[in-house]
C-alpha positions as CSV (number, residue, x, y, z in Angstrom):
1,X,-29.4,-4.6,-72.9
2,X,-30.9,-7.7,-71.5
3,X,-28.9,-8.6,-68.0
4,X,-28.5,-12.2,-68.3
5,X,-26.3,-11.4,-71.3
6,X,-24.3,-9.3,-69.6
7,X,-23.6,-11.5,-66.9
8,X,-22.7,-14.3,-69.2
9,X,-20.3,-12.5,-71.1
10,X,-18.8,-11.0,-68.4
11,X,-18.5,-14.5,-66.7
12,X,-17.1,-16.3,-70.3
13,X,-14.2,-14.0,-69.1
14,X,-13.0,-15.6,-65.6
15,X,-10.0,-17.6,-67.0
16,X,-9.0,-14.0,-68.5
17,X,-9.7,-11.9,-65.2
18,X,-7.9,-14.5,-63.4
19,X,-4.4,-14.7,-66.2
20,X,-4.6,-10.4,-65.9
21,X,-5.0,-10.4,-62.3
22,X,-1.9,-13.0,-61.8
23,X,0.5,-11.0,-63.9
24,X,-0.2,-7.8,-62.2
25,X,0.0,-8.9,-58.4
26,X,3.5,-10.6,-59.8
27,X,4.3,-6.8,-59.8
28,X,5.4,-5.6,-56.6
29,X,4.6,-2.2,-57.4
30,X,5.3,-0.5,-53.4
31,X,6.7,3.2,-54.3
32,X,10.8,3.1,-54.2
33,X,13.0,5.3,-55.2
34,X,12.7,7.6,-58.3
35,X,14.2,7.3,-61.1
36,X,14.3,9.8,-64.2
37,X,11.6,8.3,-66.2
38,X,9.5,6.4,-62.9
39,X,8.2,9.0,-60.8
40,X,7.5,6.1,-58.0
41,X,9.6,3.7,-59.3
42,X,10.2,0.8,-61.4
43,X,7.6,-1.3,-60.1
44,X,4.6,0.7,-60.3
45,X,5.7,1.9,-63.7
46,X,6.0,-1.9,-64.8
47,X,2.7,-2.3,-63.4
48,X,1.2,0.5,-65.5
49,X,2.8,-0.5,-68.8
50,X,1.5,-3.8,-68.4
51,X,-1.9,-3.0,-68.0
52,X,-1.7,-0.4,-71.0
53,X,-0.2,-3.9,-73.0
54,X,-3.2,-5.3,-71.9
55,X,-5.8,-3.0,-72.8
56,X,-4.1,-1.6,-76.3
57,X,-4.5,-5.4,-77.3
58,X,-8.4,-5.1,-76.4
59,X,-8.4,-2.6,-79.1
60,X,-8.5,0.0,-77.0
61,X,-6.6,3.6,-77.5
62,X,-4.5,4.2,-74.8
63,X,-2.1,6.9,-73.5
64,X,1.0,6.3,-71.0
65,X,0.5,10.3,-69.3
66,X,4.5,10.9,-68.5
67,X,4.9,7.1,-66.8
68,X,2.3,8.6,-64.0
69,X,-0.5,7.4,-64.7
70,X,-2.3,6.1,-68.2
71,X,-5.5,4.9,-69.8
72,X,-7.8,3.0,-72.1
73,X,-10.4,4.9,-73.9
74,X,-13.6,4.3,-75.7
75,X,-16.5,5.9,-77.2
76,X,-17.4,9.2,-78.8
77,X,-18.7,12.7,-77.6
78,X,-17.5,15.7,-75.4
79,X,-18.3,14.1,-72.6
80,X,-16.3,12.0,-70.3
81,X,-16.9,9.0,-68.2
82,X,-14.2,8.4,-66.0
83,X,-13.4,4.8,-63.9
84,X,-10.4,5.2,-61.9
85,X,-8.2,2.6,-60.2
86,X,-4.9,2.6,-59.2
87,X,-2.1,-0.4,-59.4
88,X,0.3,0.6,-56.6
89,X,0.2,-1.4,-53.5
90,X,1.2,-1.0,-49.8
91,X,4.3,-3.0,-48.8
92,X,3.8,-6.4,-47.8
93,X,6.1,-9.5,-47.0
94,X,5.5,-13.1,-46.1
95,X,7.6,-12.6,-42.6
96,X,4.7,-10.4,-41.4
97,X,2.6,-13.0,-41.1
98,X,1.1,-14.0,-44.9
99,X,0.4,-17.5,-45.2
100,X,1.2,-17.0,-48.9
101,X,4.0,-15.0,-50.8
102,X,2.0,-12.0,-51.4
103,X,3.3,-11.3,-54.9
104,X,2.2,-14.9,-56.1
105,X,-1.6,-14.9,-56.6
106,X,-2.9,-18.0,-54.7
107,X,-6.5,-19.5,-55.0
108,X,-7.7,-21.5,-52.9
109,X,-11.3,-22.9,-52.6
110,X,-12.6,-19.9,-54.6
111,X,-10.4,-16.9,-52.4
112,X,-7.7,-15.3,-54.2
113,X,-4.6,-14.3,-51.5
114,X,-2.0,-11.6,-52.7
115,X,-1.6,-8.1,-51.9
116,X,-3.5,-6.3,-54.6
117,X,-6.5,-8.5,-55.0
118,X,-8.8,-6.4,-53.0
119,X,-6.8,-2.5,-52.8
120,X,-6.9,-2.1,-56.1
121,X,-5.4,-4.3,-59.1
122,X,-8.6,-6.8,-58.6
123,X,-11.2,-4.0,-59.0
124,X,-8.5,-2.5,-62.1
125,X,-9.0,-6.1,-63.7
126,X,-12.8,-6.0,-62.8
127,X,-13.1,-2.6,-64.9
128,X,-10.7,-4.1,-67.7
129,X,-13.1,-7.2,-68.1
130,X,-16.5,-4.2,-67.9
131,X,-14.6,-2.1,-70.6
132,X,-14.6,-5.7,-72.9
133,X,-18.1,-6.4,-72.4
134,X,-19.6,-3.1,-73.3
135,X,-17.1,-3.4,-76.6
136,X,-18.0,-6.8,-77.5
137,X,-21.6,-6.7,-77.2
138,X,-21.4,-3.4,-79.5
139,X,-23.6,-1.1,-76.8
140,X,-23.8,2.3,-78.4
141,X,-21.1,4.3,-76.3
142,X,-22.3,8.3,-76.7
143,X,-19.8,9.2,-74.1
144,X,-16.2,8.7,-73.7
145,X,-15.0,6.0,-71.5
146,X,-11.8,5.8,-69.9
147,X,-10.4,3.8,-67.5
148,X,-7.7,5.7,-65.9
149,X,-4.9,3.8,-63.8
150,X,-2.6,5.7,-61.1
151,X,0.3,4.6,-59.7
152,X,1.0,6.7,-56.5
153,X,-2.9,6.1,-54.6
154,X,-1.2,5.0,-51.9
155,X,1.4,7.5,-50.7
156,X,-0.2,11.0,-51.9
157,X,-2.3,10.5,-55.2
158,X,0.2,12.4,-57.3
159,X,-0.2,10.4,-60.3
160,X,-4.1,11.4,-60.1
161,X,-3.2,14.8,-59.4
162,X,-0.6,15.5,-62.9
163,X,-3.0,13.2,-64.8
164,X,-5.8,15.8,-64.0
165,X,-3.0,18.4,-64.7
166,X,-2.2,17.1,-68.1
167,X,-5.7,15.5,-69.1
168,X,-8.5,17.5,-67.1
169,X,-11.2,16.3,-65.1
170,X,-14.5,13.7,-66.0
171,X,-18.2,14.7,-66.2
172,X,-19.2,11.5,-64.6
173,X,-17.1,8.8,-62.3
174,X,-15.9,6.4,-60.2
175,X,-13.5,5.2,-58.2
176,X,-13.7,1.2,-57.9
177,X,-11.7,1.5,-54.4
178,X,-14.1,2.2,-51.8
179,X,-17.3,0.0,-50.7
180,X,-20.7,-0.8,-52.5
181,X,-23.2,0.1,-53.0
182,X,-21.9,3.0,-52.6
183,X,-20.3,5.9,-51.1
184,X,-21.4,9.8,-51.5
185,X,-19.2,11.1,-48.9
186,X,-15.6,11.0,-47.5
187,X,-14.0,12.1,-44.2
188,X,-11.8,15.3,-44.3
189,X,-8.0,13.8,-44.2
190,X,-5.1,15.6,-41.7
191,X,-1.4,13.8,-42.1
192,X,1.6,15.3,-40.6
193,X,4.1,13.7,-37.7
194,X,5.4,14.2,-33.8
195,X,8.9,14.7,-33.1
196,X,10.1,14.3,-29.5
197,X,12.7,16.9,-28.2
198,X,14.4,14.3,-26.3
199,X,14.0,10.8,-25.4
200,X,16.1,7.8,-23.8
201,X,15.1,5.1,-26.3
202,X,18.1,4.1,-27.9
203,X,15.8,3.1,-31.3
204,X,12.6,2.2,-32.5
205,X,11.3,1.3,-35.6
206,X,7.6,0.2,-36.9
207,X,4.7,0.3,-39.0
208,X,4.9,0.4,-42.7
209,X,2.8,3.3,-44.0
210,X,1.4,6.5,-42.8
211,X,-2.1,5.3,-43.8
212,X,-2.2,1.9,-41.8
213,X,-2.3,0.9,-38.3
214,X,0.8,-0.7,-37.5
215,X,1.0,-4.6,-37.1
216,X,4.7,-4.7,-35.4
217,X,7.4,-2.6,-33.8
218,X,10.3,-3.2,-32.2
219,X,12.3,-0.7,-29.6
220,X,15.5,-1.0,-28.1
221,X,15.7,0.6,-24.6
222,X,17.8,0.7,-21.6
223,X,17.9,-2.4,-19.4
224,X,16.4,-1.7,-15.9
225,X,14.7,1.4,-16.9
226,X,11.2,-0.2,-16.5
227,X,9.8,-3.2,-14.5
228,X,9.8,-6.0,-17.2
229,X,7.1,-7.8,-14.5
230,X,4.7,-5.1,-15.3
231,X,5.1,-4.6,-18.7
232,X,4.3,-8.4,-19.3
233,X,1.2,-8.1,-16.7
234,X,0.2,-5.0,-19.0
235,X,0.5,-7.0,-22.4
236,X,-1.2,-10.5,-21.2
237,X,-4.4,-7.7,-19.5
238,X,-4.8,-6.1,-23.3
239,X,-3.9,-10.1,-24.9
240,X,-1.1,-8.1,-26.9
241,X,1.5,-10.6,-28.2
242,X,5.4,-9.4,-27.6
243,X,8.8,-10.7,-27.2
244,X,11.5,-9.7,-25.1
245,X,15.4,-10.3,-25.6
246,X,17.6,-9.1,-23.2
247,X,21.1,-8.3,-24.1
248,X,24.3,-7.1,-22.4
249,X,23.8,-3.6,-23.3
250,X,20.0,-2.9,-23.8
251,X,16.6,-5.0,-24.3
252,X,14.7,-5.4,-27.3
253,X,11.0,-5.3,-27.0
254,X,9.1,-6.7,-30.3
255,X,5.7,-5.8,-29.8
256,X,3.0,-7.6,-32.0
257,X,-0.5,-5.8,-33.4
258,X,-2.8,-6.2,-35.9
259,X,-2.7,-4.0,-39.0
260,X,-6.1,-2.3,-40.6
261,X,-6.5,0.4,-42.3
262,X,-6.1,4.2,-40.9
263,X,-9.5,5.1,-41.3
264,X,-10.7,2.4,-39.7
265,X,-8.3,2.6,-36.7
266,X,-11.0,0.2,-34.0
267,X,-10.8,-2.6,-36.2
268,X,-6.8,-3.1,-36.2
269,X,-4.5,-3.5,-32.8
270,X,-2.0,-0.7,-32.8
271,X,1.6,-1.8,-32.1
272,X,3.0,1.4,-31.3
273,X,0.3,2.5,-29.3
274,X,0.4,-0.7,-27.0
275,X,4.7,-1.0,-26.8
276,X,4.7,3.0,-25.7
277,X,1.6,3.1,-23.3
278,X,2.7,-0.4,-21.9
279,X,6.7,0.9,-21.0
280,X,4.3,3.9,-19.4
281,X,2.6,1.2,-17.5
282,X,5.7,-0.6,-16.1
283,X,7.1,3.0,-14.8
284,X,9.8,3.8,-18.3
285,X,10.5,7.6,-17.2
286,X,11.2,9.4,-20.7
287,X,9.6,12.7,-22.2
288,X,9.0,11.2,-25.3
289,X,6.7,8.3,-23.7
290,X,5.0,10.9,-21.0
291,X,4.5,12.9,-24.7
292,X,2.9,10.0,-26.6
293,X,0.8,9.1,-23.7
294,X,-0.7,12.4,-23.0
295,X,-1.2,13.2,-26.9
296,X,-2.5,9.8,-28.4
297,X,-1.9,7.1,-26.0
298,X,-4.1,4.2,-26.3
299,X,-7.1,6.3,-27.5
300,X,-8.3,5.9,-31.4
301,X,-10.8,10.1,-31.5
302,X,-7.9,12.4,-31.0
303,X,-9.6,13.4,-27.6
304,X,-6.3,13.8,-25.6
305,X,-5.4,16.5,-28.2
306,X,-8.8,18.4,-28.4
307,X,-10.2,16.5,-31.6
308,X,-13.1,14.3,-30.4
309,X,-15.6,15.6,-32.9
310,X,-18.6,13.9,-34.6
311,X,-21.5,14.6,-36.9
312,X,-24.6,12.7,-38.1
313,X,-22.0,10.8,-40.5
314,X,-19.4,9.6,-38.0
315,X,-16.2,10.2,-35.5
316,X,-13.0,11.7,-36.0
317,X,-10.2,9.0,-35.8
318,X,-6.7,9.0,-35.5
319,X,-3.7,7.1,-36.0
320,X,0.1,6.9,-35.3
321,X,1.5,4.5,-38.3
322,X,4.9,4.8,-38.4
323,X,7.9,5.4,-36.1
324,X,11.4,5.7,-36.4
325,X,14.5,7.3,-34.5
326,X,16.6,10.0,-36.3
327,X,19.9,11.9,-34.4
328,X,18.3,10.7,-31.4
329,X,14.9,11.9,-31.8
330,X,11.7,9.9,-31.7
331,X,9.2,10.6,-34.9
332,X,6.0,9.3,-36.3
333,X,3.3,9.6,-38.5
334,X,-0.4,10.7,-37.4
335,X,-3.3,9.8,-39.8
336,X,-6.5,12.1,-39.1
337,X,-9.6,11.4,-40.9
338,X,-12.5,13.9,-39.8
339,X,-16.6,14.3,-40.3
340,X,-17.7,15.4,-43.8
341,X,-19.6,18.5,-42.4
342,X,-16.1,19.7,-40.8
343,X,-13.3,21.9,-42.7
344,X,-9.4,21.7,-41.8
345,X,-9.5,25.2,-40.1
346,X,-12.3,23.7,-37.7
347,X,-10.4,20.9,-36.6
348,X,-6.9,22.7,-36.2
349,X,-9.0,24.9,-34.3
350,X,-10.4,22.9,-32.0
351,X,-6.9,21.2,-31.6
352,X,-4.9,24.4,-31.0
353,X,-3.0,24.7,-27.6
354,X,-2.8,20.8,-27.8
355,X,-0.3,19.9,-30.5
356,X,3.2,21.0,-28.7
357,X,4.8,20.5,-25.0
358,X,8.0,20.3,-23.7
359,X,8.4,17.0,-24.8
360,X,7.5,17.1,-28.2
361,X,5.4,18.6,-31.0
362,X,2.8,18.0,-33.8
363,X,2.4,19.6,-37.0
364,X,0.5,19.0,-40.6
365,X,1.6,18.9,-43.5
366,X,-1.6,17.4,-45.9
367,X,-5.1,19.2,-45.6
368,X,-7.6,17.9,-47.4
369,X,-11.1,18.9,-46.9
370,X,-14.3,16.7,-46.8
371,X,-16.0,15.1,-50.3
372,X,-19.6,15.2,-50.3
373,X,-22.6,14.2,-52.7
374,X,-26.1,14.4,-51.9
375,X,-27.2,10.9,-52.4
376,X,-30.2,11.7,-54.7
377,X,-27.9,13.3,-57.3
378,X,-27.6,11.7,-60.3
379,X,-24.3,10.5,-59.8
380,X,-24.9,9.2,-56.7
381,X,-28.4,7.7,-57.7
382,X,-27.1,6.4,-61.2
383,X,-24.7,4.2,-59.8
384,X,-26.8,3.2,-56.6
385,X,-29.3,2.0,-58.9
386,X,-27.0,-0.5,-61.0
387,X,-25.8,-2.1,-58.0
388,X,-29.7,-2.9,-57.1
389,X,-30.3,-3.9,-60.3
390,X,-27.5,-6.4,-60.2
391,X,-27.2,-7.9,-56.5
392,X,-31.1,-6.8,-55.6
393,X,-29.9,-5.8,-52.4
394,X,-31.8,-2.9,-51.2
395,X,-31.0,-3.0,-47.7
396,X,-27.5,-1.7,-47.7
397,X,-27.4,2.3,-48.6
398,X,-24.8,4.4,-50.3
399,X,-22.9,5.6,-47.0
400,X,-19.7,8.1,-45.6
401,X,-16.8,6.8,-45.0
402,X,-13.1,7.8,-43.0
403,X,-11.1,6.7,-46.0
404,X,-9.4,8.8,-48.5
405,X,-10.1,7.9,-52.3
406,X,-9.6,8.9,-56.2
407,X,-12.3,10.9,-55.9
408,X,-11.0,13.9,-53.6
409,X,-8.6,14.4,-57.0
410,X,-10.9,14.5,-59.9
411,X,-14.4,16.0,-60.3
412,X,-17.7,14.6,-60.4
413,X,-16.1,11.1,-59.1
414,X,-17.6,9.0,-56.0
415,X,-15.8,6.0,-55.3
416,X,-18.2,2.6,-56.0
417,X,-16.7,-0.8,-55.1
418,X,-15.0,-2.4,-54.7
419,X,-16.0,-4.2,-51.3
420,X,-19.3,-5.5,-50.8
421,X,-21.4,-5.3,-47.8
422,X,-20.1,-7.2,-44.4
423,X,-16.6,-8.0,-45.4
424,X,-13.1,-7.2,-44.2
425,X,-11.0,-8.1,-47.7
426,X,-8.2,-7.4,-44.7
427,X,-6.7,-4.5,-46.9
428,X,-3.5,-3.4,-45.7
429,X,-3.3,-6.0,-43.5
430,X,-1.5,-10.0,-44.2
431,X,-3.6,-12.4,-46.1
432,X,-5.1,-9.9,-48.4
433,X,-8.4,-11.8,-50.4
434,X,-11.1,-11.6,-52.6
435,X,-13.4,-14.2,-53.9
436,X,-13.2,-15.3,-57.5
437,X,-17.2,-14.7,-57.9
438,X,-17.0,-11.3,-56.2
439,X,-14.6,-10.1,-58.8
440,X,-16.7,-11.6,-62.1
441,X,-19.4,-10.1,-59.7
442,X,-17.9,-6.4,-59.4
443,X,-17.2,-6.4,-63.7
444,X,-20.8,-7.1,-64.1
445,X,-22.0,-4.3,-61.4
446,X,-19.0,-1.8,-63.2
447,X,-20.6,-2.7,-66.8
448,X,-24.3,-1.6,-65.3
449,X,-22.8,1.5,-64.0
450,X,-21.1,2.8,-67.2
451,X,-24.5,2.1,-69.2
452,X,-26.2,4.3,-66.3
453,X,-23.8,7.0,-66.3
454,X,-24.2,7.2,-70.2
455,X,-27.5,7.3,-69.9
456,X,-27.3,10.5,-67.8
C-alpha cells in the first residue's frame, strides 16, 4: 500500500478524530464508586460505551466484556492482533492550576488541552481513525484486529486483567500508551504504603494518585511546634511555593509542587516530600516526620531504605503520592519502579531491615516483575520499523522505561506510542496537550504498524 495514500486518508479524517476525541474527554471517566453493573464507575463505563457506539457505527463487530472493558474487531484468521488503550483518566480539576476546564477539549494554535489528550483517549482515537483506514482502503486483513479499550489503566489494570480472563491473550500487540518509537522493556513495579505509629500532626492530606508525584498538600499542625522563620528560609532555598495561615488553634501549611508522573519522579517537584523534610528543617519534633525523613526524605532511588539499584537500562525510583490521616495516624502511598534485569524478591531483599522502625512501617501489596523484549524480535522490530518508515527518524531507538503499561497484562504486547521523542505531553500533571498533527501523525504510524504485524 503506497504511503502517501495512507497518510491522506488518514488526514481526510481530522474533523472526525477531533468530534471523537471532544466527546470522550467530556467524559470525566476518574474511577468512583462501584456500582452493580460499573465495576469503576459510571464514568469510565460511559466512556467505554461511547467508544463502542462509535466503532459499531464504523462497521465494526464489537463486544462490551461485562462493562470492563470492550472492543472493535476486524479481519479473519486464528490469529490475533491486539492494540490496546485505555479511556480512564487520572483526576484532574481547574483549581489545581489548568488554565482550561480539563473535561472541555480546548485547541488552541494547533495544541489540544484536556486531561485525556495525551494518557490515553487521544492515542484510543488515534487507533479508532488507523482501524478506518485499513477498512476503507480494503487492505487484505489475514489476522484478527481488535482494538481493545480498558477502563481501570490507571488504578490497577483490572479491566485488562478479566478481559484477558474472559477473552485470552493476542499473538501480536500494542499498547499506544508509552513512547515511540518504541519501548521493548518496562521497569519492575512495587506499590504498597507507610503508616506512622504515632504522630502530632493534627491532619494532612495530598496528592491525587498513587502513581503521580504530588503537586499540593496541605497539613494542619500545632502552632509553635516549629520555627515558622526556618521553614520559610528552607522553602525560598529549594524555590518551593507555600502558604501559611495561622489560626487560633493550629496553622495550616499549603505546600505547592509540581505533579509528573511516578516513574519519572526527577522531573516533577514532590509536595509531600518538601512540606515534611522542610517542618524537619525548622526543628517540628514528631516520629512520623523523623520516620519520613530517614525512609524517603527528599531523595527520589530509595537509597535511605536500601533500594539504590541500577542496571545498563536505568535507576530504581521511588515515590510517596498520596497522604492522608486516619484515627490519628499518618499514611501514604510509595510507588517503586525498579531495573528490568531485577525480580521483586531481589529488591525486597536488598530492602530488608529497612522498611519498619519505631516510628512507622512499610509494606507491599502489588509485585509486578519486569517486561522485557529483545529489541531484534519481531515484535519489537516490526513495529520499530513502521515508525521509520513514517517519521524517518532513525536516531531515536526503541528504549526501557520506569512506567507501568497494558503490556505487563497481556502477552506478546509492547507498548508503541503514544509520545514522540523530546516531549513532556505533562501527563498527570495540569495542562495536559497534544498537538493536532501529532495525533493524525500517531493514526498514520498505528495504520503502518498493524500492516507490519500482519505481515509477520
Amino acid at each position: 500500500m503506497d504511503n502517501q495514500i495512507i497518510k491522506e486518508k488518514v488526514w481526510s479524517y481530522k474533523d472526525e478524530m477531533l468530534d471523537r476525541l471532544e466527546k470522550l474527554i467530556s467524559i470525566q471517566s476518574e474511577m468512583s464508586a462501584p456500582t452493580a453493573d460499573a465495576p469503576f464507575g459510571e464514568k469510565p463505563l460511559l466512556a467505554l460505551t461511547t467508544a463502542l457506539e462509535m466503532l459499531e457505527k464504523d462497521g465494526f463487530e464489537t463486544k462490551n466484556v461485562d462493562n470492563y472493558a470492550g472492543y472493535a474487531q476486524m479481519g479473519e484468521g486464528e490469529e490475533l492482533i491486539g492494540v490496546v488503550g485505555h479511556l480512564d483518566v487520572v483526576p484532574a480539576k481547574k483549581s489545581d492550576g489548568w488554565d482550561t476546564d480539563p473535561y472541555t477539549l480546548v485547541e488552541k494554535d494547533g495544541v489540544l488541552y484536556g486531561r485525556g489528550v495525551a494518557d490515553d483517549k487521544g492515542a484510543v482515537v488515534a487507533s479508532m481513525i488507523a482501524m478506518k483506514v485499513i477498512k476503507d482502503l480494503g487492505i487484505d486483513v489475514n489476522k484478527r484486529v481488535r482494538l481493545i479499550m480498558g477502563t481501570n489503566e490507571e488504578n490497577g489494570s483490572r479491566c485488562l486483567e478479566h478481559y484477558v480472563e474472559k477473552e485470552g491473550h493476542v499473538d501480536y500487540g500494542f499498547t499506544p500508551d508509552g513512547d515511540f518509537p518504541a519501548i521493548h522493556g518496562e521497569k519492575g513495579i512495587m506499590q504498597g504504603k507507610y503508616v506512622s505509629k504515632t504522630s502530632k500532626i493534627i491532619d494532612i492530606c495530598g496528592g491525587t494518585v498513587a502513581n503521580a508525584v504530588p503537586g499540593k498538600v496541605s497539613a494542619k499542625v500545632v502552632s509553635g511546634s516549629y520555627s515558622a522563620e526556618k521553614l520559610d528560609a528552607f522553602f525560598k532555598e529549594n524555590d518551593i511555593k507555600y502558604t501559611l495561615e495561622c489560626k487560633d488553634d493550629c496553622d495550616v501549611i499549603e505546600v505547592m509542587g509540581v505533579a509528573a508522573h511516578a516513574s519519572t519522579p526527577d522531573l516533577g517537584v514532590n509536595a509531600i516530600s518538601y512540606l515534611v523534610v522542610g517542618l524537619k528543617e525548622a526543628g517540628m519534633q514528631d516520629e512520623f516526620v523523623d520516620f519520613y525523613c530517614t525512609h524517603f526524605g527528599l531523595e527520589l532511588n530509595g537509597a535511605m531504605i536500601g533500594a539504590d539499584l541500577s542496571d545498563e537500562y536505568g535507576n530504581l525510583t521511588l515515590n510517596c503520592g498520596v497522604i492522608s490521616m486516619k484515627d490519628g495516624m499518618v499514611e501514604g502511598t510509595v510507588d517503586i519502579r525498579f531495573p528490568v534485569t531485577l525480580t521483586t524478591d531481589k529488591v525486597l531483599a536488598a530492602m530488608e531491615g529497612h522498611l519498619e522502625d519505631s516510628n512507622g512501617k512499610i509494606t507491599f501489596d502489588t509485585l509486578v516483575n519486569p517486561l522485557f523484549f529483545a529489541p531484534d524480535s519481531p515484535l519489537v522490530s516490526s513495529l520499530y520499523e513502521a515508525y521509520v518508515e513514517v517519521t524517518g527518524d532513525t536516531e531515536n531507538k526503541p528504549m526501557v522505561i520506569g512506567g507501568g503499561t497494558y503490556a505487563k497484562e497481556i502477552n506478546n504486547t509492547i507498548a508503541f506510542g503514544c509520545a514522540f521523542p523530546g516531549y513532556d505531553y505533562r501527563i498527570h500533571n495540569t495542562n495536559e496537550w497534544v498537538k493536532v498533527d501529532e495525533l493524525l501523525l500517531q493514526a498514520e504510524i498505528y495504520v503502518h504498524g498493524i500492516l507490519k504485524l500482519l505481515a509477520i
